[in-house]
MOPAC internal coordinates of N, CA, C and O (Angstrom, degrees):
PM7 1SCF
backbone

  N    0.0000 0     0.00 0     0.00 0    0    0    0
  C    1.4446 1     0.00 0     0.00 0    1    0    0
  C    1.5301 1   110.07 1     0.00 0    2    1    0
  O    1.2310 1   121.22 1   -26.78 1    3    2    1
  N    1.3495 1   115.27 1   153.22 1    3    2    1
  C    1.7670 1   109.02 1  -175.75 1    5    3    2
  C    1.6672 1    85.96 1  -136.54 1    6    5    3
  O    1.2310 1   142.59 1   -15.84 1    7    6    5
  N    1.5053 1    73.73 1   164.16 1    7    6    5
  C    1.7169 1    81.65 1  -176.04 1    9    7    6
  C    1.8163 1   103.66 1   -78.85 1   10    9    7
  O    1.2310 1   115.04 1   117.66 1   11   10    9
  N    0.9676 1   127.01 1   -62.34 1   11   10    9
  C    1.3180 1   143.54 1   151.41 1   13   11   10
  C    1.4746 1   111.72 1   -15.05 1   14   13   11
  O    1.2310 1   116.80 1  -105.19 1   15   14   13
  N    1.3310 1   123.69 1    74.81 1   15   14   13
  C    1.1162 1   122.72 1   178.50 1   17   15   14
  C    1.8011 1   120.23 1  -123.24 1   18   17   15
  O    1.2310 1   104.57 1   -16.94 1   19   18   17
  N    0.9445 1   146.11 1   163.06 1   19   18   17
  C    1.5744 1   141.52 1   173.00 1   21   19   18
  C    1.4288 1    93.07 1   -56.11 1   22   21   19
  O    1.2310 1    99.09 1    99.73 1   23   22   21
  N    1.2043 1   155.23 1   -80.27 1   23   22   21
  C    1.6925 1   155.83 1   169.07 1   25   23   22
  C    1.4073 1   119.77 1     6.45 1   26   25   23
  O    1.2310 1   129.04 1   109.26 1   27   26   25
  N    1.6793 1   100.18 1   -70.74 1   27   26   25
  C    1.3229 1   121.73 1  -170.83 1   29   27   26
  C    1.7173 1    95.84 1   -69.50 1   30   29   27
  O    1.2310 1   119.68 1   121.11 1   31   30   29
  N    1.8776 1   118.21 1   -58.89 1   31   30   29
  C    1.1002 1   101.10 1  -170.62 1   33   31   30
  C    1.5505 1   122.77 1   -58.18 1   34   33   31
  O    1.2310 1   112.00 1   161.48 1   35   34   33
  N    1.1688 1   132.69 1   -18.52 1   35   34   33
  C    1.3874 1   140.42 1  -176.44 1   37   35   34
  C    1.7391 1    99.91 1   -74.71 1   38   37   35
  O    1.2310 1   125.07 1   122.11 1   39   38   37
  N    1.1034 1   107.86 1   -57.89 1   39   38   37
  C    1.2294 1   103.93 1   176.42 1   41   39   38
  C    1.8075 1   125.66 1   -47.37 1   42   41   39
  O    1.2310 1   122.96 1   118.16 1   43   42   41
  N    1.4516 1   111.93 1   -61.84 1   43   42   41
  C    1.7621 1   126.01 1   147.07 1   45   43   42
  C    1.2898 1   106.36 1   -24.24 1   46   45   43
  O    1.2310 1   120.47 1   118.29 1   47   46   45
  N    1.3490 1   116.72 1   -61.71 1   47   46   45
  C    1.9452 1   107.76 1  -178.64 1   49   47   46
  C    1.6501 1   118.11 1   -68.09 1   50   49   47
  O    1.2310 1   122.90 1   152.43 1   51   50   49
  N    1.6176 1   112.05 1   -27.57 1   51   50   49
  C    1.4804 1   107.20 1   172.65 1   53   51   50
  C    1.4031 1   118.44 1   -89.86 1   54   53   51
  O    1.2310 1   122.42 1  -174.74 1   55   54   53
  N    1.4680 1   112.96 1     5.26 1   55   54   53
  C    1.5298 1   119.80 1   175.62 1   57   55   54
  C    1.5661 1    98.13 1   -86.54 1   58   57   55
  O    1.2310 1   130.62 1   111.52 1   59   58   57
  N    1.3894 1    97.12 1   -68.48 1   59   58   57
  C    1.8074 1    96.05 1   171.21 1   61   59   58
  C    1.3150 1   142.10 1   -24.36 1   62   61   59
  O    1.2310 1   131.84 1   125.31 1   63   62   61
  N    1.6219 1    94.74 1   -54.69 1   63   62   61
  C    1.6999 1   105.32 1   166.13 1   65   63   62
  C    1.6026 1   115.83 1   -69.92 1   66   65   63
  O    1.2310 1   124.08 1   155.27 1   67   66   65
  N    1.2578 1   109.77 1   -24.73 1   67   66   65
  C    1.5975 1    95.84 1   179.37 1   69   67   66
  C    1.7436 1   106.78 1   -87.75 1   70   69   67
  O    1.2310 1   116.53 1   156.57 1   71   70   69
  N    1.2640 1   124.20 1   -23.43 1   71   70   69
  C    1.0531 1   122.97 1  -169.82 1   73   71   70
  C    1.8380 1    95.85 1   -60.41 1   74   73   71
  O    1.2310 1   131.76 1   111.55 1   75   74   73
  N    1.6062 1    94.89 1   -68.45 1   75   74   73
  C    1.6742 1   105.93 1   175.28 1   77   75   74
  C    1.5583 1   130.95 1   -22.85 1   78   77   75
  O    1.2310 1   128.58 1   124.57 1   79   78   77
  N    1.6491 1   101.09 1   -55.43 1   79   78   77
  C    0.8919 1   110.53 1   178.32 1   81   79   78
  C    2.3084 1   116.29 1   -63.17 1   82   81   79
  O    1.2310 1   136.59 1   140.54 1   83   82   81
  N    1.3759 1    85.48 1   -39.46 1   83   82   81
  C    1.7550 1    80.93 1  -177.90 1   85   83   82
  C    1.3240 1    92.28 1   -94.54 1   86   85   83
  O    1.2310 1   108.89 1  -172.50 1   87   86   85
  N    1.0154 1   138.41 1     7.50 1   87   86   85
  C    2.1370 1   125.15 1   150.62 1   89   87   86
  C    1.7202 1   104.18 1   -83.05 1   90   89   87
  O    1.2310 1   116.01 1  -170.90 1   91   90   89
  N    0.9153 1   125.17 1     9.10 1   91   90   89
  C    1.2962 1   134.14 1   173.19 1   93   91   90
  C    1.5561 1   126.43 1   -95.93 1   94   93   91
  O    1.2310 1   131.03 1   122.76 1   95   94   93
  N    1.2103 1    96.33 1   -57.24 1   95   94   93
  C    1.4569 1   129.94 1   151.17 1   97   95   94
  C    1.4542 1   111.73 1   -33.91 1   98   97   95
  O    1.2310 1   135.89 1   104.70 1   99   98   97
  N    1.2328 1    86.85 1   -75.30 1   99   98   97
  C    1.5493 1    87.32 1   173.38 1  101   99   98
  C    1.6004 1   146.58 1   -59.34 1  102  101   99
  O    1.2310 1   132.40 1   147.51 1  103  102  101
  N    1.2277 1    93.66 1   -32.49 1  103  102  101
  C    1.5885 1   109.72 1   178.70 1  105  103  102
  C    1.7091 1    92.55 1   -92.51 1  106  105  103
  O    1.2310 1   105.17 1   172.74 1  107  106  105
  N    1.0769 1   145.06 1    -7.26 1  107  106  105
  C    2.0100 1   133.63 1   156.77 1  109  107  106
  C    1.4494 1    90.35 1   -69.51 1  110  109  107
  O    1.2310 1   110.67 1   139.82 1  111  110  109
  N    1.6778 1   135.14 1   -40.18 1  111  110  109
  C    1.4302 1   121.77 1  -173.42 1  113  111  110
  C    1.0107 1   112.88 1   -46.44 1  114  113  111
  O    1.2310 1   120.42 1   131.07 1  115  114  113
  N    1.4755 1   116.80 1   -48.93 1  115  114  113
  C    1.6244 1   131.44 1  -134.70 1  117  115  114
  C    1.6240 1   102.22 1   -78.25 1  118  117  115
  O    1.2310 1   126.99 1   126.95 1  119  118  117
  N    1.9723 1   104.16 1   -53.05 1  119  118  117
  C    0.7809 1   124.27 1  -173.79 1  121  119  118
  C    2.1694 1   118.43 1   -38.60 1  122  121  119
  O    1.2310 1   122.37 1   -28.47 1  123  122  121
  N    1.5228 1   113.07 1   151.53 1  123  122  121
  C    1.4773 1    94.23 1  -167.14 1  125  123  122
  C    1.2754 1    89.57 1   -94.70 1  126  125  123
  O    1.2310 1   114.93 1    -2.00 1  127  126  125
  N    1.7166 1   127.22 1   178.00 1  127  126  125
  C    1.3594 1   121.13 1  -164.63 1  129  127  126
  C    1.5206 1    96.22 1  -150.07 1  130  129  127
  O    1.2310 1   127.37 1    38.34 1  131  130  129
  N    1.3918 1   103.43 1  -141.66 1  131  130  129
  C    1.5242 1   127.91 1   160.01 1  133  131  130
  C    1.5617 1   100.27 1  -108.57 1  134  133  131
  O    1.2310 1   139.21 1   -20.38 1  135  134  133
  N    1.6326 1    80.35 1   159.62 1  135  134  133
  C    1.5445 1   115.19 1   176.93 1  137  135  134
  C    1.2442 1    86.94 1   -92.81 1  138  137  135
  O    1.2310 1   129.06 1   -42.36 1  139  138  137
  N    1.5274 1   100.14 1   137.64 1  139  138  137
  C    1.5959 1   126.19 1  -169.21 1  141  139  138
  C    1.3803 1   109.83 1   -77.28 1  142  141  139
  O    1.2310 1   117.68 1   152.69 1  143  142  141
  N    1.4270 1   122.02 1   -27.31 1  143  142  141
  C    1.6625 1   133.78 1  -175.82 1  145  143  142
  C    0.9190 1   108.87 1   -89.48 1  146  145  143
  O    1.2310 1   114.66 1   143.49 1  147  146  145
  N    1.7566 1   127.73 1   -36.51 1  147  146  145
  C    1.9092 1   107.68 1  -168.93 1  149  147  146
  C    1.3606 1    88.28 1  -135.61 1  150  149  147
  O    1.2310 1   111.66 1  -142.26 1  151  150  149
  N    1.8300 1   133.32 1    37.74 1  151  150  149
  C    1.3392 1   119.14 1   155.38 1  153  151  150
  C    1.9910 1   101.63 1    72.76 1  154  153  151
  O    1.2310 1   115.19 1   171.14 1  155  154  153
  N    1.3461 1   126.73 1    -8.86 1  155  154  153
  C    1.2037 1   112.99 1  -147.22 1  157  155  154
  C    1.4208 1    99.74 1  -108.64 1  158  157  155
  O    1.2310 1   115.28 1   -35.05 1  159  158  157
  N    1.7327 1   126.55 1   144.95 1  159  158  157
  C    1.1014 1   104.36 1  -171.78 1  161  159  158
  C    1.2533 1   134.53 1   -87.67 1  162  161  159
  O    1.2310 1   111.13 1   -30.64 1  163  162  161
  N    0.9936 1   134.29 1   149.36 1  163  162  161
  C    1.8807 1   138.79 1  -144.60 1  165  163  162
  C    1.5420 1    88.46 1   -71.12 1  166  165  163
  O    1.2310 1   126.10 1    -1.96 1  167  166  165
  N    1.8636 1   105.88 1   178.04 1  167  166  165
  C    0.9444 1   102.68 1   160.74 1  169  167  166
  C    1.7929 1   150.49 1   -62.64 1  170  169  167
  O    1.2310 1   134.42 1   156.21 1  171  170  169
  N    1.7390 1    89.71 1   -23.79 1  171  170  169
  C    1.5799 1    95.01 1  -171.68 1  173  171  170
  C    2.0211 1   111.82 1   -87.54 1  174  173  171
  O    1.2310 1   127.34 1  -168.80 1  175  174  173
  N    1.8071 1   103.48 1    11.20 1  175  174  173
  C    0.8340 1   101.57 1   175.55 1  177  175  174
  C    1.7310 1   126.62 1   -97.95 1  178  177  175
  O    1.2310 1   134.83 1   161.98 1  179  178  177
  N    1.7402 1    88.91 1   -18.02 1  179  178  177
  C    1.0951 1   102.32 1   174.98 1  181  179  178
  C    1.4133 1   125.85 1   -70.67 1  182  181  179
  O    1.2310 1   126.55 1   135.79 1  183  182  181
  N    1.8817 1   105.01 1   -44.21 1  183  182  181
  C    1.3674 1   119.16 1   176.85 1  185  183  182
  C    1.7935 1   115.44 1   -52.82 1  186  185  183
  O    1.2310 1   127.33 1   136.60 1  187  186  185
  N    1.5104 1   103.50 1   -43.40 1  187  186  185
  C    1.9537 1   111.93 1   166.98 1  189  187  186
  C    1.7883 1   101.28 1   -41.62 1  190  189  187
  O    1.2310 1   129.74 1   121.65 1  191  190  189
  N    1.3116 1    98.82 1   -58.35 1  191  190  189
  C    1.6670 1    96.64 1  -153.62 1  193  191  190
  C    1.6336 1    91.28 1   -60.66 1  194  193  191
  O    1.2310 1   117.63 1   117.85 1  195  194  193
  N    1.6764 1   122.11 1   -62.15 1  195  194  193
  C    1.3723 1   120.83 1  -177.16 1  197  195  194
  C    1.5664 1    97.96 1   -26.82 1  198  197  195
  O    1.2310 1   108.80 1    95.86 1  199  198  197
  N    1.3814 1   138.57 1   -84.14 1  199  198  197
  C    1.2750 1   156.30 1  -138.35 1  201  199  198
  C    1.3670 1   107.43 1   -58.74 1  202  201  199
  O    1.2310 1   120.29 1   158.34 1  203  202  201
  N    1.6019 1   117.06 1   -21.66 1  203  202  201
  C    1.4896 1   103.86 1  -147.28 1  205  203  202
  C    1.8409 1    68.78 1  -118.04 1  206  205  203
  O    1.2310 1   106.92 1   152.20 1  207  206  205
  N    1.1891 1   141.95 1   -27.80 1  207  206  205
  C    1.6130 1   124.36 1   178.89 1  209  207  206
  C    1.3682 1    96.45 1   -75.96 1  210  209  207
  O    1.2310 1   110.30 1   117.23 1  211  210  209
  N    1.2783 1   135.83 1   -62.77 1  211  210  209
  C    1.3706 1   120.88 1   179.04 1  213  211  210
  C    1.2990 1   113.50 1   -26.93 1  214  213  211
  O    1.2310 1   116.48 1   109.82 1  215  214  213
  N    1.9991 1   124.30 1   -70.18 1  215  214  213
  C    1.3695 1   114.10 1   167.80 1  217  215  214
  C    1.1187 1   141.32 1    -5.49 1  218  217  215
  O    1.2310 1   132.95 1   113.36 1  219  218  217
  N    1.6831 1    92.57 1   -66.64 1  219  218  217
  C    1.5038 1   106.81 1  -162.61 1  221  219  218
  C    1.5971 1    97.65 1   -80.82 1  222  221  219
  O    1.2310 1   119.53 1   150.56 1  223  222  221
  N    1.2279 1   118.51 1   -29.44 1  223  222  221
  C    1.7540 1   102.75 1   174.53 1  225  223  222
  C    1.6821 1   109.57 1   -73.38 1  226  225  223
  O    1.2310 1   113.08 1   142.73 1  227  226  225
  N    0.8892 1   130.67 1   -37.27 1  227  226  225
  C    1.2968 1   131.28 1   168.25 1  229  227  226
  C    1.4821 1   115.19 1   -38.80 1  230  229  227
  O    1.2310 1   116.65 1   109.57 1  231  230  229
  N    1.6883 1   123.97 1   -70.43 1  231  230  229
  C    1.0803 1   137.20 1   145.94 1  233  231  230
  C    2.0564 1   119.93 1   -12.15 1  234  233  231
  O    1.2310 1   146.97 1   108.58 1  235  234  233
  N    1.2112 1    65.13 1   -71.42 1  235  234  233
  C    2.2215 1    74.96 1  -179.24 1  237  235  234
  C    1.9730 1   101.58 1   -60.75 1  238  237  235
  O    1.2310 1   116.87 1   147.48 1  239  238  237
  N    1.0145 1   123.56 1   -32.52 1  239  238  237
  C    1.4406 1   125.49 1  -165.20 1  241  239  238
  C    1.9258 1    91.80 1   -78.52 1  242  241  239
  O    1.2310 1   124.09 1   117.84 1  243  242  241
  N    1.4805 1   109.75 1   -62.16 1  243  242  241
  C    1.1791 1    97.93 1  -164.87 1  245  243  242
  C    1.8039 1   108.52 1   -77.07 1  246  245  243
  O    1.2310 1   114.41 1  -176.71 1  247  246  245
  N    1.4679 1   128.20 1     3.29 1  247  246  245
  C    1.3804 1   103.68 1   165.03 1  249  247  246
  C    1.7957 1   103.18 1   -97.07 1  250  249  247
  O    1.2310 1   108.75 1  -175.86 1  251  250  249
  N    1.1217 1   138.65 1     4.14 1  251  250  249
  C    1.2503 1   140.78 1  -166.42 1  253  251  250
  C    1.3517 1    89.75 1   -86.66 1  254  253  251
  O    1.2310 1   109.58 1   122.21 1  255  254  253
  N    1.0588 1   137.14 1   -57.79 1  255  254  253
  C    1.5424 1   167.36 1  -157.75 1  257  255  254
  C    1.4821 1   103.37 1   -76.92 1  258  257  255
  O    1.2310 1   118.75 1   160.35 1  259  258  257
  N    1.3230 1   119.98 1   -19.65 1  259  258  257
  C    1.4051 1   113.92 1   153.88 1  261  259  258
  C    1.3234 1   138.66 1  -131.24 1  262  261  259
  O    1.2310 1   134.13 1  -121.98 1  263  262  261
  N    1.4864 1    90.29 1    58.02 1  263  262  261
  C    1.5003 1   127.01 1  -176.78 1  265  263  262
  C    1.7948 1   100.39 1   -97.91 1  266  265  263
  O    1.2310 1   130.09 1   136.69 1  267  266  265
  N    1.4781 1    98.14 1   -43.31 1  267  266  265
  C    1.2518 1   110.94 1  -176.60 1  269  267  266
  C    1.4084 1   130.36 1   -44.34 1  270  269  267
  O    1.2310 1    99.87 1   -68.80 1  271  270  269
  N    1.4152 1   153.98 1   111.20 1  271  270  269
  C    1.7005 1   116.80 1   177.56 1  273  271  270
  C    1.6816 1    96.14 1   -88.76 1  274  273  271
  O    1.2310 1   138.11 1   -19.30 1  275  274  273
  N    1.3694 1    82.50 1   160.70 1  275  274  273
  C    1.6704 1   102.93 1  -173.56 1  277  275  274
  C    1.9255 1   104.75 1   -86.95 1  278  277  275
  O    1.2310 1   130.14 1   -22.32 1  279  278  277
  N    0.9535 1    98.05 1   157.68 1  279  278  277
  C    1.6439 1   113.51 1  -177.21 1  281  279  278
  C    1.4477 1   108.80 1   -51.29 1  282  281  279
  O    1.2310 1   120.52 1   -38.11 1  283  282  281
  N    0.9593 1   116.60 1   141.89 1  283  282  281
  C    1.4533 1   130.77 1   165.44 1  285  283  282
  C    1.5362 1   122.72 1   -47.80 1  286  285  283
  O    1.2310 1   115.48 1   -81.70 1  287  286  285
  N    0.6907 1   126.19 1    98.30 1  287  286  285
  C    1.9890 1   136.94 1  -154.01 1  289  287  286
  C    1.7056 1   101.55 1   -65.08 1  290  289  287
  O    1.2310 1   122.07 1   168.18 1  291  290  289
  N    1.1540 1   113.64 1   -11.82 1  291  290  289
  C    1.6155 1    95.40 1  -178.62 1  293  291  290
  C    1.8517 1   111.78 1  -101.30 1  294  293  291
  O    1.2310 1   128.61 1   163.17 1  295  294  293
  N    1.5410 1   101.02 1   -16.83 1  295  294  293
  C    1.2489 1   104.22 1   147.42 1  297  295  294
  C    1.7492 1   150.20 1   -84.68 1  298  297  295
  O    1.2310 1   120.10 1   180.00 1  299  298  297

């Protein structure tokens, strides 16, 4: 007998897909959205958007910033 059989693998592929499918599920939960009553987006959607422009300006500042060369060290 092998472990590796047509059975087991069918089974492994319908575990997978169901797992996938409800890790999917789950992470649209997680995700922040709109408020269901006025279309508007909730709070944890706002805080993402805040977080990810801050980032990206953070990001853009510190590679701009090392464009620069630094001073000559014996002066």
């Amino acid at each position: 007998m092998s472990i590796f059989n047509r059975r087991n693998a069918l089974l492994g592929w319908l575990t997978w897909l169901g797992v996938k499918t409800a890790a999917k599920q789950k992470a649209r939960q997680a995700l922040p959205g709109v408020v269901e009553d006025s279309k508007r987006p909730n709070k944890g959607a706002i805080a993402t958007a805040v977080a990810a422009v801050v980032g990206v300006l953070w990001f853009w500042r510190k590679t701009s910033s090392s464009d620069e060369l630094p001073p000559p060290a014996g002066e």
